[in-house]
C-alpha positions as CSV (number, residue, x, y, z in Angstrom):
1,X,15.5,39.8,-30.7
2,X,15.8,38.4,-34.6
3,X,18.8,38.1,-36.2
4,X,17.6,41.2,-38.3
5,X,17.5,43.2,-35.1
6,X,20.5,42.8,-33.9
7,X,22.0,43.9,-37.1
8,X,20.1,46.5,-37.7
9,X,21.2,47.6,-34.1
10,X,24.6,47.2,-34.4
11,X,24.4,49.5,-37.7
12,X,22.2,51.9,-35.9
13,X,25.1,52.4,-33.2
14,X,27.8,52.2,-35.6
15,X,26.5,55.7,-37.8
16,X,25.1,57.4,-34.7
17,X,28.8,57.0,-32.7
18,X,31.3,55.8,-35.5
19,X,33.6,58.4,-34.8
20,X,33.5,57.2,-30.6
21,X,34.7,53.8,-31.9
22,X,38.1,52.6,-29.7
23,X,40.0,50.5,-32.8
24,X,43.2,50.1,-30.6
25,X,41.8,47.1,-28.2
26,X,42.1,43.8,-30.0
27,X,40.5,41.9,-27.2
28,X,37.1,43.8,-28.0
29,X,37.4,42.2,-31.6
30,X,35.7,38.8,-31.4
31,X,36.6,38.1,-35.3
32,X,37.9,34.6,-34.1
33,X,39.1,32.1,-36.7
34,X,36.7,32.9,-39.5
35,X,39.6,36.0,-40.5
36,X,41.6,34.6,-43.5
37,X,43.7,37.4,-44.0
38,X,43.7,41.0,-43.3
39,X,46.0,43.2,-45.9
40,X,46.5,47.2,-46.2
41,X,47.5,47.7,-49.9
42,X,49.4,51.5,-50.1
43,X,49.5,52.3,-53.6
44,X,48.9,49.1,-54.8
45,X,52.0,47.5,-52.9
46,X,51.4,45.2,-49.5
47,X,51.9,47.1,-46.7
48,X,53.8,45.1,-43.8
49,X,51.4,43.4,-41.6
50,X,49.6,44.8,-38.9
51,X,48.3,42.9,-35.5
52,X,44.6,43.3,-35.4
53,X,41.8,44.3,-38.1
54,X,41.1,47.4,-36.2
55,X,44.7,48.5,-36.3
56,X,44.7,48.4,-40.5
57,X,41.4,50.2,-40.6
58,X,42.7,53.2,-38.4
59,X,45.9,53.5,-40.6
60,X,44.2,53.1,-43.5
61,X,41.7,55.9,-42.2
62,X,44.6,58.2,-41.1
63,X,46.7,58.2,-44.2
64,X,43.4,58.8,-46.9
65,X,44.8,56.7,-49.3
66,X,45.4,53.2,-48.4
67,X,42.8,50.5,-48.4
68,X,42.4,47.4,-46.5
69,X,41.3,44.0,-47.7
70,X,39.4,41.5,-45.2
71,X,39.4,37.8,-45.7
72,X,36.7,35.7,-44.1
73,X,35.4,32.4,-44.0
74,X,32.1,31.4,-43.2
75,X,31.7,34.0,-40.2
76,X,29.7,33.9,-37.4
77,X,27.1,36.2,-36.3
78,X,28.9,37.4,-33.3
79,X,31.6,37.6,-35.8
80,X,30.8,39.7,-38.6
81,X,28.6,42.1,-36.1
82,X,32.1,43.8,-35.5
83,X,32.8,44.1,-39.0
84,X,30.1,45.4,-39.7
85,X,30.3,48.1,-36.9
86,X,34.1,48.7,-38.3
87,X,33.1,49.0,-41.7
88,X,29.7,50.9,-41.3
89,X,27.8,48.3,-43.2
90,X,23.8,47.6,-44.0
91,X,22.4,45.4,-41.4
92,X,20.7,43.9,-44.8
93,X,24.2,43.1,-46.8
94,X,25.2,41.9,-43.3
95,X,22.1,39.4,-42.8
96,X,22.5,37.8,-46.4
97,X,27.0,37.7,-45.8
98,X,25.9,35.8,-42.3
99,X,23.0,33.9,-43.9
100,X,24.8,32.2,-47.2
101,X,22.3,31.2,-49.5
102,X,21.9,34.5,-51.7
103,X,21.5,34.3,-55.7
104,X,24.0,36.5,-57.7
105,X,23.4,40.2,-57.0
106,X,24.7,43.9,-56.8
107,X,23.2,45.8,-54.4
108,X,24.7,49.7,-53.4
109,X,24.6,51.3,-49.9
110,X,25.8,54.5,-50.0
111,X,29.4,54.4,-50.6
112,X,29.4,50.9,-50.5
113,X,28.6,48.3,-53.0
114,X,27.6,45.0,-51.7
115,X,28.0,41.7,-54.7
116,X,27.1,38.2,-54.3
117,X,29.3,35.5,-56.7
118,X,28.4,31.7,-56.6
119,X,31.6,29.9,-57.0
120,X,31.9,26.5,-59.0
121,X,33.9,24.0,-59.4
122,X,34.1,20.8,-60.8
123,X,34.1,17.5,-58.9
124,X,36.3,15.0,-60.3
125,X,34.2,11.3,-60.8
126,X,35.6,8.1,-62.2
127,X,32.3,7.1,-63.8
128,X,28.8,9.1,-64.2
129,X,26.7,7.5,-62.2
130,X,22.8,8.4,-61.2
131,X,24.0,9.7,-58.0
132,X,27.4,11.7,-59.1
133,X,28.2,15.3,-58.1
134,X,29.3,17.0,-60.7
135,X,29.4,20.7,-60.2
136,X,29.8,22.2,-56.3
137,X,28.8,25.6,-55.4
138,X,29.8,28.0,-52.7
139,X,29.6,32.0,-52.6
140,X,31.5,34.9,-52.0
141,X,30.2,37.7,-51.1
142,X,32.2,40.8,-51.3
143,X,31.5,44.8,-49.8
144,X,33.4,47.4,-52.1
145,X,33.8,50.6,-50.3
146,X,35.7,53.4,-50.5
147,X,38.9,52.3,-48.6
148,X,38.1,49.0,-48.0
149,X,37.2,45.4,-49.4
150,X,35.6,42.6,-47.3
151,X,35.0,39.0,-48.9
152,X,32.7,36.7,-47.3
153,X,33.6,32.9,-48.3
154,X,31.2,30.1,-48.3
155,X,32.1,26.4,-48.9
156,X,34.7,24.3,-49.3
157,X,36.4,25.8,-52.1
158,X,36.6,29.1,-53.8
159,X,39.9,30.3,-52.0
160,X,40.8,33.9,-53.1
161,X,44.6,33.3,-52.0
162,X,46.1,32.7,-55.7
163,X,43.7,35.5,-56.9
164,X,45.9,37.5,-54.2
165,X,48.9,36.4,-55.0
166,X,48.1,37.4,-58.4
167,X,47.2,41.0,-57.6
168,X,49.8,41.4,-56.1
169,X,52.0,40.7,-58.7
170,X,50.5,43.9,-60.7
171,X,50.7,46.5,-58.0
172,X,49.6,49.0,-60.9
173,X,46.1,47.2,-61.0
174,X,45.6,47.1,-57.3
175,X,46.7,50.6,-57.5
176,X,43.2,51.7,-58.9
177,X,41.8,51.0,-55.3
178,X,38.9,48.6,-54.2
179,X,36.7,48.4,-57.5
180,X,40.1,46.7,-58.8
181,X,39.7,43.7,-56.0
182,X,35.8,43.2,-57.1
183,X,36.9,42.9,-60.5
184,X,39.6,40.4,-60.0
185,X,37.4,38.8,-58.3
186,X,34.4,38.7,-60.9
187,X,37.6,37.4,-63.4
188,X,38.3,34.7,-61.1
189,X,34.4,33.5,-60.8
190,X,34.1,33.9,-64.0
191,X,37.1,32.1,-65.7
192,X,36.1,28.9,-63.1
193,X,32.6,29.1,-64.6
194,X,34.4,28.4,-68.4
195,X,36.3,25.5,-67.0
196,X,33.6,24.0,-65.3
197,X,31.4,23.8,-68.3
198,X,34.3,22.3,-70.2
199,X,34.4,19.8,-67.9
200,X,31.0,19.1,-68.1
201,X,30.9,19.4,-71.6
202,X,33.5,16.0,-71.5
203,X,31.0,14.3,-69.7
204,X,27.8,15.5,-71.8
205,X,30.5,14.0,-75.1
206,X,31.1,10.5,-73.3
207,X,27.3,10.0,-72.5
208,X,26.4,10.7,-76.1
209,X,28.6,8.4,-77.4
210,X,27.3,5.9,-74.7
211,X,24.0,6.2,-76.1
212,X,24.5,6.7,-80.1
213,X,27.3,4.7,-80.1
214,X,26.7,1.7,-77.5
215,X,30.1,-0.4,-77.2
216,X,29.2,-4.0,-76.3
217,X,28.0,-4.9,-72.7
218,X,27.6,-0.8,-72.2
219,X,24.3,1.7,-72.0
220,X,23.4,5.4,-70.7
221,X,20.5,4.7,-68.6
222,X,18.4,7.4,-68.3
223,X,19.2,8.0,-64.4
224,X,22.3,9.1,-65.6
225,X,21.6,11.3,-67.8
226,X,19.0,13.1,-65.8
227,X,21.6,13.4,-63.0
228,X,24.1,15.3,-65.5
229,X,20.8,17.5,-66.0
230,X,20.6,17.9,-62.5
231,X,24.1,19.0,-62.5
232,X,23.8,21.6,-65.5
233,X,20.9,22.7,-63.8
234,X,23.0,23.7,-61.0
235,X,25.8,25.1,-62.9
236,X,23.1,27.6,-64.6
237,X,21.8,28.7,-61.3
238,X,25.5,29.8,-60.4
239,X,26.2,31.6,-64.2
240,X,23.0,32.9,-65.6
241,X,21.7,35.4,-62.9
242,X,25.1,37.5,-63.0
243,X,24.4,39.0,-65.9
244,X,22.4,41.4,-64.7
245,X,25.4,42.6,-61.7
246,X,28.1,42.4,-64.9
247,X,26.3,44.8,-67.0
248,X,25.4,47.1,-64.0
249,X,29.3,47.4,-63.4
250,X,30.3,47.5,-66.8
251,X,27.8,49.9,-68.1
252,X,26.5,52.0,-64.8
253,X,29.0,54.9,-63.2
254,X,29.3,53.7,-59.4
255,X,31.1,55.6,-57.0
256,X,32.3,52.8,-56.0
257,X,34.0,51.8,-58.9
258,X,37.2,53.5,-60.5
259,X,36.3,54.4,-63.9
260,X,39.1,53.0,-65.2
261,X,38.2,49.3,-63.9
262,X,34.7,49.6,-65.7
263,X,35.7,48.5,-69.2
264,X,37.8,45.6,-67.3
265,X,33.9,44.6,-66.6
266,X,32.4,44.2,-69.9
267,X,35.5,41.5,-70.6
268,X,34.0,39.6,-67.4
269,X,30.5,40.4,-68.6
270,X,31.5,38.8,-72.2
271,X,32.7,35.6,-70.9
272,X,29.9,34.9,-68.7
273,X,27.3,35.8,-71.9
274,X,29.6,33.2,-73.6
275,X,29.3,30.4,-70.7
276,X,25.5,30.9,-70.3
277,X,25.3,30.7,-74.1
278,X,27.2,27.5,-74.2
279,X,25.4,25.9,-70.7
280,X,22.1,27.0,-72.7
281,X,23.1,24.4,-75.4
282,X,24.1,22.1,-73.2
283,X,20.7,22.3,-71.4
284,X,19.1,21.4,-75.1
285,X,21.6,18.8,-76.1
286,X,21.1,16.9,-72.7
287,X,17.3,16.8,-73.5
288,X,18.0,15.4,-76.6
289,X,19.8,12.7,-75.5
290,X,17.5,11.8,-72.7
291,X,15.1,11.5,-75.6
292,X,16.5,9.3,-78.1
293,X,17.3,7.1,-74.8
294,X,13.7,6.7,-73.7
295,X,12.8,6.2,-77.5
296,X,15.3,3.3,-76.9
297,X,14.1,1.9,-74.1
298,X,10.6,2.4,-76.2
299,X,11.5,0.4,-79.3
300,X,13.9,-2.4,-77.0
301,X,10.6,-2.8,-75.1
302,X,8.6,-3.2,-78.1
303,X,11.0,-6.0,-79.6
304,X,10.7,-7.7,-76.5
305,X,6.8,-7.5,-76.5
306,X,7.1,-8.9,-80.4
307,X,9.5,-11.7,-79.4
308,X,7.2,-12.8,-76.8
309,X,4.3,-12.5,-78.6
310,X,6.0,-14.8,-81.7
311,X,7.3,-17.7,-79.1
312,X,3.7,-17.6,-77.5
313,X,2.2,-17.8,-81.3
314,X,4.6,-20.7,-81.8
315,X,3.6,-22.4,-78.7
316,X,0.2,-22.0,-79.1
317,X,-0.2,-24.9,-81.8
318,X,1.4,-27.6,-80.0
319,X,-1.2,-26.7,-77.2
320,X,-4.1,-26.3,-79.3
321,X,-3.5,-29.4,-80.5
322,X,-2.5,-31.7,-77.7
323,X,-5.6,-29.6,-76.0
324,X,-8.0,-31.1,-78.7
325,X,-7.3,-34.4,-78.7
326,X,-6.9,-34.5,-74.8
327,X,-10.6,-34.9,-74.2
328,X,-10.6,-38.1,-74.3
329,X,-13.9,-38.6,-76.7
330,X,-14.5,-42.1,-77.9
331,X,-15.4,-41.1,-81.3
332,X,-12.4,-39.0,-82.9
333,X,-10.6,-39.2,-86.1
334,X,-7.3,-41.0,-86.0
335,X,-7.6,-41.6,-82.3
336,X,-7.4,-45.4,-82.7
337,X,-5.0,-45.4,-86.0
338,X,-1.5,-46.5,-85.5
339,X,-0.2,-43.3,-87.3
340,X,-2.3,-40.5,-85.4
341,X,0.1,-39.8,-82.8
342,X,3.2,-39.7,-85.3
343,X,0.7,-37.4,-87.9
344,X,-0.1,-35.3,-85.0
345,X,3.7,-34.8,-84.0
346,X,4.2,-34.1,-87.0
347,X,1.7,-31.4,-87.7
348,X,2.8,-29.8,-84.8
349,X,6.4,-29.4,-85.8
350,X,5.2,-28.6,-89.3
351,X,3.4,-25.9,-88.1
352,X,5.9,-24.6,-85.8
353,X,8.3,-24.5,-88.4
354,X,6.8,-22.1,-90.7
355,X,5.1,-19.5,-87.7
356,X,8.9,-19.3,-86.6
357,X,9.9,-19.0,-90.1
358,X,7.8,-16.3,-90.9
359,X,8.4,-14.0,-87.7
360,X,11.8,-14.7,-88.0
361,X,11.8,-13.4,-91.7
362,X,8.9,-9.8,-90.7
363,X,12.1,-9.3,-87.5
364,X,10.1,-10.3,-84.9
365,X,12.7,-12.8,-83.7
């Protein structure tokens, strides 16, 4: 059976015989070591730890008020099939949290809203070259229901442990329920995106310079810049397609969402209009400098045709004439005079003279 099936399955099971489901045998939770961190938040405050997953989602489900937050990281299959039959979740939401790969959504099941965040950051470089990295994605994918929040990691950065930290520190935010941990985390996603793209925009600065204002012994070549393009290209993949999630949370009532946390939202959705805005530009910038460098190339090329085409002007009157009077007739002028040979030399150096003379004067040397 597909992948698919088997979650599909394991949701079919979970809503037919949810309320059968044991919670209190840890050894029946194959989460392994893909669980970050498991937290029960009680009015916004951390409750003390609890031993298994299954053991937070029964007191959260017993007290009515509480809510749970799962960490994971790069889950297995096997893995996140239990989650899913703890948390009740869409064997589709499931597939694309297992899977990885997703573009920036908002999706809603029911009760539970299922958001897909490509995370950035930027990869530090000495020097540009046509085979840098400069931006590196990952995702999280996070499931907002009513009393509980799971975040699916992906890659090797993107850890939400600050952003915790953080939340923590304001239990009056955390306080607001689930919908305030989606938001934090669209702030956190968000706020890398802007210093990513001021990072880029550093390096988008130098290779202008290179190329506008060469320093002696230093060029842009055109692999370069096309790689930074690459890059950018990358960068808007990640930023541009969450618009459309932002302005679904900001602007649409969710159940899912605490009123309250919507106009928290439209901030988020603000600073990503303002990144895609700014990328947009770079986009355009970049393709203007990748222009006036092949129009470089162009007009270096064509000096160098020029210059070869003036030495091979210059050389062609010493051979013409050594050519003529290599043909070794009986009957030619000067060919038995004692000055020939000095009048020829110095024809030929004559001539020279004033071809260099004038292609050094019309630039072409």
């Amino acid at each position: 059976m597909s992948m698919v099936g088997n979650l599909r399955k394991v949701a079919g099971l979970t809503r037919r015989s949810r309320r059968r489901v044991d919670l209190s045998h840890p050894a029946r939770s194959p989460l392994g070591s893909s669980v970050v961190n498991c937290v029960l938040y009680r009015d916004g405050v951390r409750r003390p730890g609890t031993e298994t997953v299954e053991e937070a989602v029964r007191q959260v489900r017993e007290h009515g008020h509480d809510f749970v937050w799962l960490g994971l990281h790069e889950p297995t299959e096997t893995e996140f099939a239990r989650v899913a039959e703890l948390f009740d979740l869409h064997p589709l939401a499931v597939e694309d949290a297992v899977v990885a790969h997703q573009r920036p959504k908002l999706e809603q099941y029911g009760d539970v809203l299922f958001a897909v965040f490509k995370t950035v950051t930027y990869v530090e470089h000495e020097q540009l070259t046509a085979t840098s990295e400069v931006v590196d994605t990952g995702e999280i994918m996070v499931f907002t229901g009513p009393d509980f929040v799971v975040t699916v990691r992906h890659g090797r950065h993107g850890s939400l442990g600050p952003l915790r930290e953080d939340l923590e520190a304001h239990p009056e935010q955390l306080a607001k329920g689930p919908s305030a941990v989606l938001h934090a985390i669209a702030d956190h996603v968000v706020d890398d995106y802007v210093s990513v793209a001021d990072a880029v925009q550093e390096d988008i600065d130098e290779v202008e310079t290179e190329v506008f204002s060469p320093k002696p012994g230093q060029t842009a070549d055109a692999g370069r810049i096309y790689q930074l393009k690459r890059e950018l290209l990358e960068l808007k993949r990640a930023v541009a397609p969450l618009a459309r999630p932002l302005e679904t949370l900001s602007v649409t009532p969710l159940r899912a969402v605490d009123p309250a946390i919507r106009a928290y939202f439209r901030d988020v959705a603000d600073h990503q209009a303002r990144v895609t805005d700014q990328i947009t530009g770079f986009d355009a910038l970049i393709d203007s400098i990748l222009q006036a460098r092949l129009a470089q190339v162009a007009v270096t090329q064509n000096d160098d045709a020029r210059k070869i085409t003036a030495w091979a002007s210059i050389i062609a009157v010493p051979t013409m004439v050594t050519g003529m009077y290599g043909m070794n007739f009986d009957h030619m002028p000067e060919l038995h005079w004692r000055f020939g040979y000095p009048l020829a030399i110095g024809v030929i150096a004559v001539a020279c003279f004033l071809l260099h003379r004038g292609f050094k004067h019309n630039g072409w040397l």
